[in-house]
MARTI-527776 format. One record per residue (C-alpha): z, y, x; residue number from 1; residue in one letter. Coordinates in Angstrom, 2 decimals, padded with zeros to 5 digits. Each point is the difference from the previous one (the first is absolute). Layout:
BEGIN
<rec Z="Z" Y="Y" X="X" nr="NUM" rest="a"/>
...
//
This chain:
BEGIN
<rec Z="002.27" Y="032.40" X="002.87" nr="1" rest="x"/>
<rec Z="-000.66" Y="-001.55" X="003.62" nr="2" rest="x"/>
<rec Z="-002.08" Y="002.26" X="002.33" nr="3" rest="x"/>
<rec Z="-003.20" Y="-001.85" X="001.81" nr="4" rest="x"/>
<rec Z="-000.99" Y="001.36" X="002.95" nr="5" rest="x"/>
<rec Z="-004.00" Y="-000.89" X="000.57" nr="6" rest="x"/>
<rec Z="-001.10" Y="000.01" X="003.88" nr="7" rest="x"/>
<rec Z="-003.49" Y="000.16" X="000.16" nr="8" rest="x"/>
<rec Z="-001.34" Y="001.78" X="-003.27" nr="9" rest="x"/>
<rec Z="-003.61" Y="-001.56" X="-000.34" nr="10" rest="x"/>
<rec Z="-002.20" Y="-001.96" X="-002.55" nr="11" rest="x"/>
<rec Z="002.32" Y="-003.01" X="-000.60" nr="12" rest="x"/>
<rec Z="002.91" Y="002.40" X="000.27" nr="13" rest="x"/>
<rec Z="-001.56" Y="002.32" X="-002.90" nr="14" rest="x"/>
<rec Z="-000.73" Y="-003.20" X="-001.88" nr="15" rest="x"/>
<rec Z="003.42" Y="-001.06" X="-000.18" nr="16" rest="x"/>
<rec Z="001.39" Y="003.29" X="-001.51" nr="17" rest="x"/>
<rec Z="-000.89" Y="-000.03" X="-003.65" nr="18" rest="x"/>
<rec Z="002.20" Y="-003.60" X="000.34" nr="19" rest="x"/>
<rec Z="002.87" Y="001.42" X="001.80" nr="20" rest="x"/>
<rec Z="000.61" Y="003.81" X="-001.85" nr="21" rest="x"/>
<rec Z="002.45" Y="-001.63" X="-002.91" nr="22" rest="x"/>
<rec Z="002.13" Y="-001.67" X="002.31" nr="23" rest="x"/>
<rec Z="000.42" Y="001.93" X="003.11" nr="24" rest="x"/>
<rec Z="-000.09" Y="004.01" X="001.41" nr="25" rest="x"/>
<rec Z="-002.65" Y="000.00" X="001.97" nr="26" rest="x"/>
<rec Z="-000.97" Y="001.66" X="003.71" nr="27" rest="x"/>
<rec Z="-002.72" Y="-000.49" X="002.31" nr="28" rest="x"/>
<rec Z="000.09" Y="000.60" X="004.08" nr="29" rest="x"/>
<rec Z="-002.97" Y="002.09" X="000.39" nr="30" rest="x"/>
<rec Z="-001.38" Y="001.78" X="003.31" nr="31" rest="x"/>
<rec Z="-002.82" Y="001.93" X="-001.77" nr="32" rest="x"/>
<rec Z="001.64" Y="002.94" X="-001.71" nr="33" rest="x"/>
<rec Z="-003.69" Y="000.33" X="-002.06" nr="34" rest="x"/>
<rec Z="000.93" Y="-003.29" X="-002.24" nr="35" rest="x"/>
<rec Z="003.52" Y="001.56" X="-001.48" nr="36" rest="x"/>
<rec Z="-001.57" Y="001.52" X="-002.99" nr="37" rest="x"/>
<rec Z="-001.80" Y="-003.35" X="-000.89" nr="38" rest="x"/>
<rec Z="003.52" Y="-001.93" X="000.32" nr="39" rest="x"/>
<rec Z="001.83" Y="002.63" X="-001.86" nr="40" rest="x"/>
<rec Z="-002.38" Y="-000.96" X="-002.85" nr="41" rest="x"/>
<rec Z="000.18" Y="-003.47" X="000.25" nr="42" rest="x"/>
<rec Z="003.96" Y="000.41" X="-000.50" nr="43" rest="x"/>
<rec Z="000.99" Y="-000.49" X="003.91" nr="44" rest="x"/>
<rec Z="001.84" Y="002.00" X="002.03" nr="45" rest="x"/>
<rec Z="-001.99" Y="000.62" X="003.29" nr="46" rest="x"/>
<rec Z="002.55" Y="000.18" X="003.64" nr="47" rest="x"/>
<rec Z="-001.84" Y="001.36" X="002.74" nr="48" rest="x"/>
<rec Z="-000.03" Y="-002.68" X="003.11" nr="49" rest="x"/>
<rec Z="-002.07" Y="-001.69" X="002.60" nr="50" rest="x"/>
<rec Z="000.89" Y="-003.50" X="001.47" nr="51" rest="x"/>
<rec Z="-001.61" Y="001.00" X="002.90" nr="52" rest="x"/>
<rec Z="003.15" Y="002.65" X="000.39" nr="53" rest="x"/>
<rec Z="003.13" Y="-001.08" X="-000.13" nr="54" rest="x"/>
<rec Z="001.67" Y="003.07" X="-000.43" nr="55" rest="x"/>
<rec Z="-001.82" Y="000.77" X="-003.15" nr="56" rest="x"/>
<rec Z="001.59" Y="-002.44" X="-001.95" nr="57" rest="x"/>
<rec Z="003.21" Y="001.23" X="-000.15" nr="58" rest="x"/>
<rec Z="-000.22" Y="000.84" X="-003.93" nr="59" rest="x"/>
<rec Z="-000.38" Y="-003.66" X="-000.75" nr="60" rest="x"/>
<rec Z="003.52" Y="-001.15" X="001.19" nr="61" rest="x"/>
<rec Z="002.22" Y="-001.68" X="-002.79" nr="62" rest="x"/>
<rec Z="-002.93" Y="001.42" X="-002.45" nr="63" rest="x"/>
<rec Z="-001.15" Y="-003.32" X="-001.63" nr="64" rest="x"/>
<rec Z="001.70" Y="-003.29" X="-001.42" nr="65" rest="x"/>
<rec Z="-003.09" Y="-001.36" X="000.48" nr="66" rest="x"/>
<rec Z="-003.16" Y="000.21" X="002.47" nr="67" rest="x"/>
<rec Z="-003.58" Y="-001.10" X="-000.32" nr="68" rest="x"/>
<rec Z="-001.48" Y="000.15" X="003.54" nr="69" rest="x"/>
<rec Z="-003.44" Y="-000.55" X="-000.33" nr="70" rest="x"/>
<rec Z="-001.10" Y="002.09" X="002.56" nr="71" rest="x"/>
<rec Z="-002.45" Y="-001.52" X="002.94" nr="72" rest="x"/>
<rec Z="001.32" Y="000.22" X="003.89" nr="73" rest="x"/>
<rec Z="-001.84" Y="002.64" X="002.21" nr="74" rest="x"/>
<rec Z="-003.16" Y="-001.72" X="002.02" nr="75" rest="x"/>
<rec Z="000.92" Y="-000.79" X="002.97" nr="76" rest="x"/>
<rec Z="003.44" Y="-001.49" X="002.42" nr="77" rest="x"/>
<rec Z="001.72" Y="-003.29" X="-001.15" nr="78" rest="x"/>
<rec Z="003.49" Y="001.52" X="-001.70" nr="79" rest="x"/>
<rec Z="-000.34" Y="001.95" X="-003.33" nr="80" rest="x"/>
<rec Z="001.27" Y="003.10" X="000.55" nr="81" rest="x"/>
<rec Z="-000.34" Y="001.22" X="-003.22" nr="82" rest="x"/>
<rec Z="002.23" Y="-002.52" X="-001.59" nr="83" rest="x"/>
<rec Z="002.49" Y="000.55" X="002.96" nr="84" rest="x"/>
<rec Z="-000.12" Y="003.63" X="-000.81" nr="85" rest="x"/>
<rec Z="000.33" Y="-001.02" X="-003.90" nr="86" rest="x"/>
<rec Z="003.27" Y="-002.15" X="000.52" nr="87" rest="x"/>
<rec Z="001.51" Y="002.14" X="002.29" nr="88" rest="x"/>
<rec Z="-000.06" Y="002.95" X="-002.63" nr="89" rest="x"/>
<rec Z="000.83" Y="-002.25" X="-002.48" nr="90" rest="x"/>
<rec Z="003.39" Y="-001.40" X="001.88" nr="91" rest="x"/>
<rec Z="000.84" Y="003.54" X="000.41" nr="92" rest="x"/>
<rec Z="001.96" Y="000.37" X="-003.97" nr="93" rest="x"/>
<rec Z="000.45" Y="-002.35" X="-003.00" nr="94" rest="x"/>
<rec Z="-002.26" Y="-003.21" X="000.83" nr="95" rest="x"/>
<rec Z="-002.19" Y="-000.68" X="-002.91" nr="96" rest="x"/>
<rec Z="000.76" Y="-003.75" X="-002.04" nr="97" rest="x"/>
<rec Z="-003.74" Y="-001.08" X="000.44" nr="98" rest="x"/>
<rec Z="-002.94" Y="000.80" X="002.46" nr="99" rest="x"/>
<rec Z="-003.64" Y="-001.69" X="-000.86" nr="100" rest="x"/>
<rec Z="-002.40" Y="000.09" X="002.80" nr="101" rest="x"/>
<rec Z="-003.93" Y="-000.82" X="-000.25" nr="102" rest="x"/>
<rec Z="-001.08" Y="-001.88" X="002.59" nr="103" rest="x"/>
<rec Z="-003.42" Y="-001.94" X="000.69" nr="104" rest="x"/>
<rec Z="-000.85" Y="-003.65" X="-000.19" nr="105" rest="x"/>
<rec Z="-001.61" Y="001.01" X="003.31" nr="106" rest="x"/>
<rec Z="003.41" Y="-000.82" X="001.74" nr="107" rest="x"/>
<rec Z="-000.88" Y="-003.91" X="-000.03" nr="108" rest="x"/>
<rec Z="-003.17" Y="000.52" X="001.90" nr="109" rest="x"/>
<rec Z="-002.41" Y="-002.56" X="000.02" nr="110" rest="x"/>
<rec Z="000.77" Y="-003.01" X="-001.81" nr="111" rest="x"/>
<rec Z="-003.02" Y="-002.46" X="-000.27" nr="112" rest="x"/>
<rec Z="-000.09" Y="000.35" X="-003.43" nr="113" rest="x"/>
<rec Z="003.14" Y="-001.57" X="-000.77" nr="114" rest="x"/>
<rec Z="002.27" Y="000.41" X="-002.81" nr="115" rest="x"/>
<rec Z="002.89" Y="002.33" X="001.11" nr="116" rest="x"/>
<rec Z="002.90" Y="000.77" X="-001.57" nr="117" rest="x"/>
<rec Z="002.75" Y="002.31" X="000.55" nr="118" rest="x"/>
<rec Z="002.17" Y="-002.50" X="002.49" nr="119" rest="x"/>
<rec Z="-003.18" Y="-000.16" X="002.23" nr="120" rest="x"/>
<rec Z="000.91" Y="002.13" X="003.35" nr="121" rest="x"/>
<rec Z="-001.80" Y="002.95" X="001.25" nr="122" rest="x"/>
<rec Z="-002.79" Y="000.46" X="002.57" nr="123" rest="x"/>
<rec Z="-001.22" Y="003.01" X="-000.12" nr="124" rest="x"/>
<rec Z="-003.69" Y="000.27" X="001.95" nr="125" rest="x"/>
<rec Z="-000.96" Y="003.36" X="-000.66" nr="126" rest="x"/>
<rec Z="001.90" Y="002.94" X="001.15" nr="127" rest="x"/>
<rec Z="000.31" Y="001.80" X="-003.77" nr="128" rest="x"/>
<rec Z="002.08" Y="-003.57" X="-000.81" nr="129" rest="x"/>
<rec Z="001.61" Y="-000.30" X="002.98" nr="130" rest="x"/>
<rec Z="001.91" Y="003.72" X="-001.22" nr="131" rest="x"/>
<rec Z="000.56" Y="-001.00" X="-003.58" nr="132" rest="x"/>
<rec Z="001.72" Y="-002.89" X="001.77" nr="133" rest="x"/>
<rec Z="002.31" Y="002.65" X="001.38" nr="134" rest="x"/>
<rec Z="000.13" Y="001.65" X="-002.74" nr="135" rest="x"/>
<rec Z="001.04" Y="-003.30" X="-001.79" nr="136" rest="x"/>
<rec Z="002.53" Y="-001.05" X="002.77" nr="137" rest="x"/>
<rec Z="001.80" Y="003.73" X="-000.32" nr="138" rest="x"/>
<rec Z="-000.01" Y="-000.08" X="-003.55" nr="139" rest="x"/>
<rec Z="002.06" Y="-003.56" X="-000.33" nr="140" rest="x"/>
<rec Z="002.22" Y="001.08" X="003.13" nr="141" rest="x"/>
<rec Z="001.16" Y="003.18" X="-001.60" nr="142" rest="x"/>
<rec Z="000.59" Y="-001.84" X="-003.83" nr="143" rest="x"/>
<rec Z="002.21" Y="-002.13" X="001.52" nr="144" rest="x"/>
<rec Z="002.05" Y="001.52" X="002.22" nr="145" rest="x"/>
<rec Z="000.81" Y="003.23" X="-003.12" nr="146" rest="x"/>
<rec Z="-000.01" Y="-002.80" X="-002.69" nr="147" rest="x"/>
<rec Z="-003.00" Y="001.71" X="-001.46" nr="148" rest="x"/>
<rec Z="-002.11" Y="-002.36" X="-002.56" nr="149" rest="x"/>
<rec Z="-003.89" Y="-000.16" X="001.95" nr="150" rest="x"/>
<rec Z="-003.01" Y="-001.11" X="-001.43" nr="151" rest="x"/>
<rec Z="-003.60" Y="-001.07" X="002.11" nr="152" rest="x"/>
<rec Z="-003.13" Y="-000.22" X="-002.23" nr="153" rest="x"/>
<rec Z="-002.60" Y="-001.16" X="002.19" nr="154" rest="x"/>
<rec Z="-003.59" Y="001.56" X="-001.28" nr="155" rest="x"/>
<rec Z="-003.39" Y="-001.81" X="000.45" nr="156" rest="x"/>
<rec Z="-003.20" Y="002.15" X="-000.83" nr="157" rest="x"/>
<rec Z="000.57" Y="003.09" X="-002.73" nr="158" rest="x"/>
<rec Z="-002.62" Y="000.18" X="-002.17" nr="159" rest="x"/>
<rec Z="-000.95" Y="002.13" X="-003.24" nr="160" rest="x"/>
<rec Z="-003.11" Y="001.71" X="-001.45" nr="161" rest="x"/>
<rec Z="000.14" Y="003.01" X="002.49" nr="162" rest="x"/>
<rec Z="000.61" Y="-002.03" X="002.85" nr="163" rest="x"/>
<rec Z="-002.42" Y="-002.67" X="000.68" nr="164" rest="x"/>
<rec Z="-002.37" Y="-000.36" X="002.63" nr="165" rest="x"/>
<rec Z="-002.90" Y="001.46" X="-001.27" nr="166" rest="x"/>
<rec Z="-001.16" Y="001.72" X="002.80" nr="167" rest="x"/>
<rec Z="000.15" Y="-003.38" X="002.50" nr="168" rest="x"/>
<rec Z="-002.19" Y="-001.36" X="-002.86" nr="169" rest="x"/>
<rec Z="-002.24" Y="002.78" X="000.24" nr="170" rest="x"/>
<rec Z="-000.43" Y="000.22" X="003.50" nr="171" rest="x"/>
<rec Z="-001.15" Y="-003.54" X="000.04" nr="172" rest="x"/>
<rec Z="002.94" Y="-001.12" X="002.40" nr="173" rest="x"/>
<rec Z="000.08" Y="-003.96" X="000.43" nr="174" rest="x"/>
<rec Z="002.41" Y="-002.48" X="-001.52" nr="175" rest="x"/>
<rec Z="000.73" Y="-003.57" X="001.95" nr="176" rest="x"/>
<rec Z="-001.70" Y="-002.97" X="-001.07" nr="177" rest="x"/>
<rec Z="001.67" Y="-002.19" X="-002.34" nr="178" rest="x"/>
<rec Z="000.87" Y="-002.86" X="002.43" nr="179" rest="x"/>
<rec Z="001.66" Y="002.44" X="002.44" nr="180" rest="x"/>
<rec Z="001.55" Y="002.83" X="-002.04" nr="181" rest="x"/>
<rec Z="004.09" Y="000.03" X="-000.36" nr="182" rest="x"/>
<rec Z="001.80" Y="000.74" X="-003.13" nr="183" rest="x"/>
<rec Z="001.40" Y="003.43" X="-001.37" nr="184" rest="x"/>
<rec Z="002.56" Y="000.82" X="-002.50" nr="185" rest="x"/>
<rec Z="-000.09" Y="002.98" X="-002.45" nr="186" rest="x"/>
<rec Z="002.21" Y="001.74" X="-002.34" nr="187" rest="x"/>
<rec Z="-001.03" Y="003.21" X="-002.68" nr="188" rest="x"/>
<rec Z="001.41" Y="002.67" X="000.51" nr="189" rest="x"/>
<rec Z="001.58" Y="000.45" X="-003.38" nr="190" rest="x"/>
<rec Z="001.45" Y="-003.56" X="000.14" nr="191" rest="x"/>
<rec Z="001.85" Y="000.91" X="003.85" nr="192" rest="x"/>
<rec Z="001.49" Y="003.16" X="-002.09" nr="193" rest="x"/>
<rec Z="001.32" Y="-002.21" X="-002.45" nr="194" rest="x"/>
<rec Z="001.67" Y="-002.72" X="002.57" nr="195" rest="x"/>
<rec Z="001.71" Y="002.98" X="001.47" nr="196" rest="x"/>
<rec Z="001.50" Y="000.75" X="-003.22" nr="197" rest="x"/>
<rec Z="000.84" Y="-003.91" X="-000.52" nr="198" rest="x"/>
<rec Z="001.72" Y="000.00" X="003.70" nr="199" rest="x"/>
<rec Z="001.86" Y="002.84" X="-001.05" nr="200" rest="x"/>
<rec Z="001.64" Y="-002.11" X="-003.13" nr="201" rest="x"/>
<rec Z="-000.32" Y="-003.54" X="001.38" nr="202" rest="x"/>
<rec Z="-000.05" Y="-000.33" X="003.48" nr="203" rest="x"/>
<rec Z="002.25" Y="-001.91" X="001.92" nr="204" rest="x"/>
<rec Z="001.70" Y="001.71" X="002.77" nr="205" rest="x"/>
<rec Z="-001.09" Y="000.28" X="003.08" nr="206" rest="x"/>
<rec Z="-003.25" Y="-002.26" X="-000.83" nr="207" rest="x"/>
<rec Z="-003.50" Y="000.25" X="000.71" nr="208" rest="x"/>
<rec Z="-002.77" Y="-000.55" X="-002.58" nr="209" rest="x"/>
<rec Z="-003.93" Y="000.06" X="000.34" nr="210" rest="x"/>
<rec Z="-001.54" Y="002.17" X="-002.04" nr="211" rest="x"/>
<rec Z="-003.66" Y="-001.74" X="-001.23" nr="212" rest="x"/>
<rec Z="-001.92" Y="-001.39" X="-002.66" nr="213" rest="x"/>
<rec Z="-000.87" Y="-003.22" X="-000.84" nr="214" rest="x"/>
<rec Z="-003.46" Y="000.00" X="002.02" nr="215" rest="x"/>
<rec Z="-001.04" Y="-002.75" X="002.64" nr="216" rest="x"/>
<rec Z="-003.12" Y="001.75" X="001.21" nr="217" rest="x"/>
<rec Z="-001.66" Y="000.17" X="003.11" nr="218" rest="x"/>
<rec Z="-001.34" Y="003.41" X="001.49" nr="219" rest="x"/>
<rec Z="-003.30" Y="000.13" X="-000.74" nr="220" rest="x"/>
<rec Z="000.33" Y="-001.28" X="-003.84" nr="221" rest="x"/>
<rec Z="002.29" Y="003.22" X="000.01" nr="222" rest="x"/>
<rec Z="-002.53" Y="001.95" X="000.62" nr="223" rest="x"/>
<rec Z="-002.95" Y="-001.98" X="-001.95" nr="224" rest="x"/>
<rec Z="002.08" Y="000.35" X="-002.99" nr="225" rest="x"/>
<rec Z="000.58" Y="004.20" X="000.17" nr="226" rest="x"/>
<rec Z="-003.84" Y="-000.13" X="001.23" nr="227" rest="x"/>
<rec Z="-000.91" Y="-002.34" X="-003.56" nr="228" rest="x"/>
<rec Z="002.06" Y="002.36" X="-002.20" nr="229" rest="x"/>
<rec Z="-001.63" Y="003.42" X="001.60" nr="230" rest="x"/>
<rec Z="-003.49" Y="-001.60" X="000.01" nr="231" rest="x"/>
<rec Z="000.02" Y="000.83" X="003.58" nr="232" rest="x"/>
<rec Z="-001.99" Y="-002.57" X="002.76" nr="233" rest="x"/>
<rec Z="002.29" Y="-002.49" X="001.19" nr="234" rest="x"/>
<rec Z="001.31" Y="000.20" X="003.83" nr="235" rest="x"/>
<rec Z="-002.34" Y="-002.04" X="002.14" nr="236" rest="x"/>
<rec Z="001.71" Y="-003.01" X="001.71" nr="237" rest="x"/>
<rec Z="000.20" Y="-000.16" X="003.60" nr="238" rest="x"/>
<rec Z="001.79" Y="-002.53" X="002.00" nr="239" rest="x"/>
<rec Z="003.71" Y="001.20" X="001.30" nr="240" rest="x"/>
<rec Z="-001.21" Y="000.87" X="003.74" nr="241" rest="x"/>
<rec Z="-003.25" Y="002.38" X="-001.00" nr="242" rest="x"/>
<rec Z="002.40" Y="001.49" X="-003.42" nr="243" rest="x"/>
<rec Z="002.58" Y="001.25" X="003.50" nr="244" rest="x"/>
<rec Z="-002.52" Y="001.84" X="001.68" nr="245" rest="x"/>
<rec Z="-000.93" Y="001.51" X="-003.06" nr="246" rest="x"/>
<rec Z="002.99" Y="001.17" X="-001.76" nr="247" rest="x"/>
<rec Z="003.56" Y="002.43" X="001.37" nr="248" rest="x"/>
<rec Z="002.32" Y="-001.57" X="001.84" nr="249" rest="x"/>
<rec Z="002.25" Y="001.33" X="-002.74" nr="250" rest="x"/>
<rec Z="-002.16" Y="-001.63" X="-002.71" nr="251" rest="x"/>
<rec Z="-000.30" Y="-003.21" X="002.12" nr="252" rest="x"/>
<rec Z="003.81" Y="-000.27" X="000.47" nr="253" rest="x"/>
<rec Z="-000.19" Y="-000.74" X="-003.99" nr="254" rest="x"/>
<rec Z="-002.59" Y="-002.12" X="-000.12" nr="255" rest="x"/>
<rec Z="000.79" Y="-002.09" X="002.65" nr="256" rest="x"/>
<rec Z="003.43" Y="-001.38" X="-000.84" nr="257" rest="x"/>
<rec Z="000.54" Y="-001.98" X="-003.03" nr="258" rest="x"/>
<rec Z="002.76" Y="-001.54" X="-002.82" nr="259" rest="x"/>
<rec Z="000.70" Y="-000.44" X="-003.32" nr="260" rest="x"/>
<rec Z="003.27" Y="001.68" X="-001.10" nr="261" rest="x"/>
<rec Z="002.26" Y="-001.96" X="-002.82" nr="262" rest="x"/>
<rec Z="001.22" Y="002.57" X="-002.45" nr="263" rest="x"/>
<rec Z="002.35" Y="-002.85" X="-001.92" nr="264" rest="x"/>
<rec Z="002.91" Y="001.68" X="001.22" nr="265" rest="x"/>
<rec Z="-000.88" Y="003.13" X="-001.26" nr="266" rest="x"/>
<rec Z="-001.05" Y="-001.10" X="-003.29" nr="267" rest="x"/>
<rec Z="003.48" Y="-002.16" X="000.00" nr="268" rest="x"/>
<rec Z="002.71" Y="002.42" X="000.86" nr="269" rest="x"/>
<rec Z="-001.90" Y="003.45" X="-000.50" nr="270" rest="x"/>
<rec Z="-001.11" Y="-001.17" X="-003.56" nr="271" rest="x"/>
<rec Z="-003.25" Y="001.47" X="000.76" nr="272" rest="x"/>
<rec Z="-003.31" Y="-000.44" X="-002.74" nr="273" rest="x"/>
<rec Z="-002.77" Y="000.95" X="001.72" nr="274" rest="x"/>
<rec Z="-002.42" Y="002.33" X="-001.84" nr="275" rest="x"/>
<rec Z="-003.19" Y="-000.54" X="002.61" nr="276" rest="x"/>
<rec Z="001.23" Y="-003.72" X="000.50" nr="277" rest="x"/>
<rec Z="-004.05" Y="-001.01" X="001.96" nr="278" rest="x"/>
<rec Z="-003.17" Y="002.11" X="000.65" nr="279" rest="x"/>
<rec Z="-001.62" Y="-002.50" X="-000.38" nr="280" rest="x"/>
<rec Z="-002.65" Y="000.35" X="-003.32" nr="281" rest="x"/>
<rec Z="001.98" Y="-001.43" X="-003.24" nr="282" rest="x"/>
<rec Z="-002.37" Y="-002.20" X="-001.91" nr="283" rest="x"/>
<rec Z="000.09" Y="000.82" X="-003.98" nr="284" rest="x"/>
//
């Protein structure tokens, strides 16, 4: 039985686990000593680590045949560190066959609401992209150069019952008008867990993928359409320059760039059936 290392042991991580335990032995990176008992239970082995320390990683050296890195970069600088720390460890004993890495749609930046695809190059415009850019860059460098088969799945919006933004709708927080708002891309949560498993079995190597649904929906229908199903006040509509003021510049960096991922790829080579294929309301 392989052993799969997981980097980065949250939600989408725990989601994938009921899908992975009959193929592979199982460990997680974890710097919180607190969540072993919880892993234990859930069948994974817990190795006590921090990307943010290089020399705490030493236990993870030739451990794994394969990695899932799904863990984010720290918040500030523009080189990931962590994944430097990561590969170094990892080019310390056996390589692993396979590394996966979850990366964000945000690395395109803002796109005018044009259809992108996986060929389309990167511009990064907010600092959080600009490091999964790094992160992205180290990643392919390292495959190549130690023959080790890498995977990119680029992530739009995760989304699932517990995490929607109910809250933004609560607080009343504006939307853009229609004529003026950009277009998001989304993905459940439950459907990313299962196009990890399907890059694990079909993906090509060395081959990015985005990871999204079928969806071509602008912002502010995104949120009308949680706000419809909760029976919660829709967002007021504001035009783009008064919705700046108002909002984080965090929150703005989202709404302010815009593009419609193409998921044929992933549907073609990753053989993927998507369970949550539209929010959109089906009609009976």
């Amino acid at each position: 039985m392989e052993r799969l290392l997981i980097i980065g042991c949250g939600d989408i991580a725990l989601r994938t686990l009921p899908l992975l335990q009959e193929r592979y032995r199982l460990y997680a990176l974890v710097r919180d000593p607190t969540k072993f008992a919880k892993l234990h239970t859930l069948g994974v082995t817990p190795i006590l680590g921090d990307l943010d320390d290089r020399n705490s990683l030493s236990k993870i050296a030739g451990l794994a045949d394969v990695v899932l890195h799904l863990a984010p970069p720290a918040h500030q600088g523009l080189f990931d560190m962590r994944t430097r720390n990561l590969l170094a460890n990892l080019s310390a004993g056996l390589l692993p066959s396979r590394l996966i890495y979850i990366s964000t749609s945000g690395v395109y930046g803002d796109c005018g609401g044009d259809r992108v695809s996986e060929t389309r190059p990167v511009n990064p415009q907010s600092g959080r992209a600009r490091l999964r850019v790094s992160a992205e860059q180290q990643i392919r460098t390292w495959a190549i150069r130690n023959h080790v088969s890498a995977n990119i799945l680029r992530v739009p919006g995760i989304y699932a019952a517990d995490r929607l933004p109910l809250e933004r709708l609560r607080a009343g927080t504006p939307a853009i008008v229609a004529n003026e708002d950009g277009y998001s891309n989304h993905i459940h949560a439950d459907d990313l867990a299962r196009i990890v498993i399907a890059a694990l079995r079909h993906a090509k190597p060395n081959r990015v993928y985005h990871a999204v649904d079928d969806d071509e929906m602008k912002m502010g229908d995104y949120f009308d359409i949680v706000a419809d199903a909760f029976k919660l006040p829709r967002p007021p509509r504001l035009p783009r320059t008064e919705v700046q003021r108002t909002v984080s510049p965090m929150m703005w960096s989202f709404m302010n760039e815009s593009r419609r991922l193409t998921n044929v790829r992933m549907k073609r080579e990753l053989v993927v059936k998507l369970l949550h294929p539209t929010l959109k309301p089906q009609k009976d």
